[in-house]
Every structure is written in C-alpha cells, then in structure tokens.
Backbone as a printed PyTorch tensor [residue, N CA C, xyz], in Angstrom:
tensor([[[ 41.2820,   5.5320,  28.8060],
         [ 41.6580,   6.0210,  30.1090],
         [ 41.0160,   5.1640,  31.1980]],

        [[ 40.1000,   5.1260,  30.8490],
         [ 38.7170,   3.7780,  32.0320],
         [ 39.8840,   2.4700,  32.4280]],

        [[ 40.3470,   2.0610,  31.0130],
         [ 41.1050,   0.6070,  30.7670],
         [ 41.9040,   0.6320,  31.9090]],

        [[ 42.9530,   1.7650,  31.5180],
         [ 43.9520,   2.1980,  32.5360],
         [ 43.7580,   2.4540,  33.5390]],

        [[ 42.8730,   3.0080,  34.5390],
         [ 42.6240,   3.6760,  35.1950],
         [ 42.1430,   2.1110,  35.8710]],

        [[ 41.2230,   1.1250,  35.2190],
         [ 40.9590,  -0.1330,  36.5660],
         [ 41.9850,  -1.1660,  36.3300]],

        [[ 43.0690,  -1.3290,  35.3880],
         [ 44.1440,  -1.9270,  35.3460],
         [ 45.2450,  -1.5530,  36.7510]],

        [[ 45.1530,  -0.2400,  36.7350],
         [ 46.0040,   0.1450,  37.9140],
         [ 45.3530,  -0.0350,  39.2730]],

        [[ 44.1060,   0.3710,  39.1670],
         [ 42.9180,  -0.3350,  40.5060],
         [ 43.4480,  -1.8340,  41.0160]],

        [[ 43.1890,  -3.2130,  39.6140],
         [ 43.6420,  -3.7470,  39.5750],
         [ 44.8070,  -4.1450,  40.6390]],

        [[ 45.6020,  -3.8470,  40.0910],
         [ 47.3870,  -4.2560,  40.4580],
         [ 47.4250,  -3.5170,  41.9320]],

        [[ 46.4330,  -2.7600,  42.2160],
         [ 47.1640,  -1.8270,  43.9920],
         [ 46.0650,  -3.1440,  44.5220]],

        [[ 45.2890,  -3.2560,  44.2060],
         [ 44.0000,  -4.3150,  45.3110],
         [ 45.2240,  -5.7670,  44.9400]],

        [[ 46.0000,  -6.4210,  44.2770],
         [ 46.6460,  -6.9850,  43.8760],
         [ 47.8870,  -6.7160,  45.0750]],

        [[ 48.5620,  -5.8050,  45.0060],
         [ 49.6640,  -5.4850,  46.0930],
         [ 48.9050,  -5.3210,  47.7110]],

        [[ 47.7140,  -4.8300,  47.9390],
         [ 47.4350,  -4.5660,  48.6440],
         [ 46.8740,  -6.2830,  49.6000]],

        [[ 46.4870,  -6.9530,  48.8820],
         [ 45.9280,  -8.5590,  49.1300],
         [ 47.6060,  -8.9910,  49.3500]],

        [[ 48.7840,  -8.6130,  48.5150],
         [ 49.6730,  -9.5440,  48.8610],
         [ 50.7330,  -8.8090,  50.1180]],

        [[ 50.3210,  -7.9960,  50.4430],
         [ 51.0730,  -7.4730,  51.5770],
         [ 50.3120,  -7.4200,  52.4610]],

        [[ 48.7830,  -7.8360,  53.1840],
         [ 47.9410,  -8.5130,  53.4810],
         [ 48.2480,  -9.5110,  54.1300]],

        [[ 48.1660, -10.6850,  53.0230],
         [ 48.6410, -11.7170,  53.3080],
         [ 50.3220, -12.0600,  53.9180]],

        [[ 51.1690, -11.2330,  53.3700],
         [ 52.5640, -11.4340,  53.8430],
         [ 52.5130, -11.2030,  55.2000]],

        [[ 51.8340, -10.4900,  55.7860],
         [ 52.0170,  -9.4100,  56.6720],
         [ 51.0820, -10.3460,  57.6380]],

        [[ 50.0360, -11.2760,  57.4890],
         [ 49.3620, -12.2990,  58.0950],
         [ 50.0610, -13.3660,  58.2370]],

        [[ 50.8330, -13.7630,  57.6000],
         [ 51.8450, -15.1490,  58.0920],
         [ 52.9950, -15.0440,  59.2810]],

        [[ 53.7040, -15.5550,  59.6410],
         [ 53.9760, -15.8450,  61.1420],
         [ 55.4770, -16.1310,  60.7840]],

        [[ 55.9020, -16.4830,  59.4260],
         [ 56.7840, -16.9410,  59.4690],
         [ 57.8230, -15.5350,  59.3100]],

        [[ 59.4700, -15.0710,  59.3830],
         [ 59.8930, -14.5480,  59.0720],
         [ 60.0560, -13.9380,  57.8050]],

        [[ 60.0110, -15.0640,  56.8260],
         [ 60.1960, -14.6440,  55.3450],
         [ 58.9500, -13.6050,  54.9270]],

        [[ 57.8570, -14.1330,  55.4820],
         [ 56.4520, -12.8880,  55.5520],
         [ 56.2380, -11.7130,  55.6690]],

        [[ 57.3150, -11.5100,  56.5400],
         [ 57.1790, -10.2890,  57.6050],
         [ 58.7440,  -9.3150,  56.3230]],

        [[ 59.5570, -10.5320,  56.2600],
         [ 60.4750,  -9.7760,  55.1900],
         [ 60.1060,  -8.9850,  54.0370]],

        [[ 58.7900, -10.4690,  53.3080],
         [ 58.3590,  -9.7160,  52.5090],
         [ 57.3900,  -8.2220,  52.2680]],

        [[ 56.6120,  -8.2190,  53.3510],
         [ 55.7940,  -7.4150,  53.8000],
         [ 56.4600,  -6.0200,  53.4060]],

        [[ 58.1370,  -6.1610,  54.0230],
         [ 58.8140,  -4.8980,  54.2130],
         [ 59.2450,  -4.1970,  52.9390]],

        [[ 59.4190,  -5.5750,  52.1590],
         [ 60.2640,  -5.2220,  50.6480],
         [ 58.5820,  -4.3890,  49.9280]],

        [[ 57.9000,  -5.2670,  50.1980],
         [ 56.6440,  -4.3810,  49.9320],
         [ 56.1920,  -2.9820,  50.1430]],

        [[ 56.0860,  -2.5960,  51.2640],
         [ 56.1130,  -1.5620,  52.0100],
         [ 57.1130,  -0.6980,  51.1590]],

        [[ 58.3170,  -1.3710,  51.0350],
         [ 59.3040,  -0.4480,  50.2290],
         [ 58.9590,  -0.1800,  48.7280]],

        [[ 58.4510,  -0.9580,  48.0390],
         [ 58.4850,  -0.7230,  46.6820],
         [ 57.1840,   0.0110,  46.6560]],

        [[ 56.1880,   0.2870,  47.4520],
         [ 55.2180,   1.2400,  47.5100],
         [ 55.6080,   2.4130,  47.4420]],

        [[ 56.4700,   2.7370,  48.5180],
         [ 57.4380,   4.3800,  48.9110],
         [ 58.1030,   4.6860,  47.3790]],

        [[ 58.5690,   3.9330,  47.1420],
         [ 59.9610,   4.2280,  46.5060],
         [ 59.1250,   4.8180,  45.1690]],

        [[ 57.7490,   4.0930,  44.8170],
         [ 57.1140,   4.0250,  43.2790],
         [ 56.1570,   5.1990,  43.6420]],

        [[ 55.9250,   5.6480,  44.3480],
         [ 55.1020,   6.8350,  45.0510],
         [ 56.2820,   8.0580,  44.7200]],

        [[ 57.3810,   7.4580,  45.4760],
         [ 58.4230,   8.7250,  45.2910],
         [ 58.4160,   8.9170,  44.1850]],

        [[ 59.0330,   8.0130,  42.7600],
         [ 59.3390,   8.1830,  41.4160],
         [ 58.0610,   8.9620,  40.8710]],

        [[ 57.2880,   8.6570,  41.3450],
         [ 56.0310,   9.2140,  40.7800],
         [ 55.8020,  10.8660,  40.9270]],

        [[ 55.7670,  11.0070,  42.1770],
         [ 55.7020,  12.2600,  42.4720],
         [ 56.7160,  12.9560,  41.8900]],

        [[ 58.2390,  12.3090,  41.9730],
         [ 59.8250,  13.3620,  40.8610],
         [ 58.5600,  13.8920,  39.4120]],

        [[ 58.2320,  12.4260,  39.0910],
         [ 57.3160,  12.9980,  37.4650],
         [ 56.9850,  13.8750,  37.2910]],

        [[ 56.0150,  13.8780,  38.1710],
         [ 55.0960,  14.8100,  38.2630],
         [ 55.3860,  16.3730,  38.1910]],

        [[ 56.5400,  16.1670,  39.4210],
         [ 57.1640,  17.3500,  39.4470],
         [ 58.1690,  18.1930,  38.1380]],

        [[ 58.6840,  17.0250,  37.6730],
         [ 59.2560,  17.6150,  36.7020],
         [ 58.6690,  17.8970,  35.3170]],

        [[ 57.6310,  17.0700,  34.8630],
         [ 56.4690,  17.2970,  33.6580],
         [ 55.9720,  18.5340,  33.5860]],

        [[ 55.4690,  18.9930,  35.0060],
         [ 54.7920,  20.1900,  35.5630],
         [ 55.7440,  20.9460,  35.4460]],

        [[ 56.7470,  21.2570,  36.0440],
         [ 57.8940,  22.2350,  36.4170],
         [ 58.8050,  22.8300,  35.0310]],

        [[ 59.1210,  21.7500,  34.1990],
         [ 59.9140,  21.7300,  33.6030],
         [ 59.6470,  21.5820,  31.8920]],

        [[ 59.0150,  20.5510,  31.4650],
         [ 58.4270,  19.5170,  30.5020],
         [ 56.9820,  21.0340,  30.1960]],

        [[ 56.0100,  20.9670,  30.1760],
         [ 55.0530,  21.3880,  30.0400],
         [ 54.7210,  22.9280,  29.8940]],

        [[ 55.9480,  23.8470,  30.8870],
         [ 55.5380,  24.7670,  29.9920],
         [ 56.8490,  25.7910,  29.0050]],

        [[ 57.7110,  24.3230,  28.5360],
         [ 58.2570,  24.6200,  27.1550],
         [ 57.3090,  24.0480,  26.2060]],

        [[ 57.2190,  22.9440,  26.0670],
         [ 55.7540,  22.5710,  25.5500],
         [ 54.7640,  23.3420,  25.1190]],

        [[ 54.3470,  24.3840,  26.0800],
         [ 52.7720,  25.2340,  26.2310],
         [ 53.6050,  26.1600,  25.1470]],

        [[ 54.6190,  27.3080,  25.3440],
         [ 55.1060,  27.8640,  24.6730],
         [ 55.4340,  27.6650,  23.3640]],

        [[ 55.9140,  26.3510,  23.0920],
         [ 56.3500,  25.6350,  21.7930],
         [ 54.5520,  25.8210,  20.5960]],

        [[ 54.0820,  25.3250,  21.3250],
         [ 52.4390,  25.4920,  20.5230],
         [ 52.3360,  26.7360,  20.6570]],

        [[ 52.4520,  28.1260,  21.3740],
         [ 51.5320,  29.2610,  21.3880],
         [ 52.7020,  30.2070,  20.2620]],

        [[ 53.9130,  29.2790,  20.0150],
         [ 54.1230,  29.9420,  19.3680],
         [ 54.1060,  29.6140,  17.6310]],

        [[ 53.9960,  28.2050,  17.8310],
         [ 53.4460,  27.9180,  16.4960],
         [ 51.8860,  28.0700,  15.8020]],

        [[ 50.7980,  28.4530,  16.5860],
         [ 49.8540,  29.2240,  16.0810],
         [ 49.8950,  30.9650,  16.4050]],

        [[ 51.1280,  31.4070,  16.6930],
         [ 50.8870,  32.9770,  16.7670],
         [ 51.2310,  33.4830,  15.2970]],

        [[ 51.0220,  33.0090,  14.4830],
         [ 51.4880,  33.0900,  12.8140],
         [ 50.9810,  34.5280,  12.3210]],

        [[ 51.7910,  35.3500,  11.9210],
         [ 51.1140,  36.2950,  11.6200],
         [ 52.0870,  36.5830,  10.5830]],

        [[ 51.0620,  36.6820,   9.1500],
         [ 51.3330,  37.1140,   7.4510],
         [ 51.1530,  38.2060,   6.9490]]])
C-alpha cells in the first residue's frame, strides 16, 4: 500500500511540475497545454469519485451480504 500510495505521490508532483511549467511558458502551445491539463485532472477526479460512489453504493454492500451469508451456516 506504502508502494502505491508514493507511486501516486509520485505522478501528481509529476503533473503538478508539468502544468507548472506549461503554465510558465509564454508561448500559446503552453498555455494550451496547461488547459488539456487542467482538464485531465477534473475529468480523473470525476471518474474517481463515479467509483467511489458506485463501490460504496452499489458493489459493497451485495458483497457484505454475500459473506454474512456464507458464514451464517447453521447445521
């Protein structure tokens, strides 16, 4: 979990230096990129949060049920 957890540290200080830098250059293409950036932040934030929502909502407690009912065993 550690691995994962500074791999993803990683990659945002990684996006965060390159939209930084995009966002410091002067030229148009910079400022373009900056935006496409900006966007794929939102968009991967959004997808993230649907997850979440649906793991939680949906996913997890058929799941919870599925186990409480395979140890409610009674002989």
């Amino acid at each position: 979990m550690k691995k994962f957890l500074d791999k993803l540290r990683r990659g945002a200080n990684n996006l965060a230096i390159g939209a930084k830098c995009a966002l410091q250059t002067r030229k148009a293409e910079g400022l373009d990129t900056g935006v496409k950036i900006l966007i794929a932040v939102v968009l991967g934030a959004l997808v993230l949060t649907l997850l979440y929502a649906l793991l939680n909502g949906t996913v997890m407690p058929k799941v919870t049920e599925k186990v409480n009912s395979m140890f409610a065993y009674t002989a």
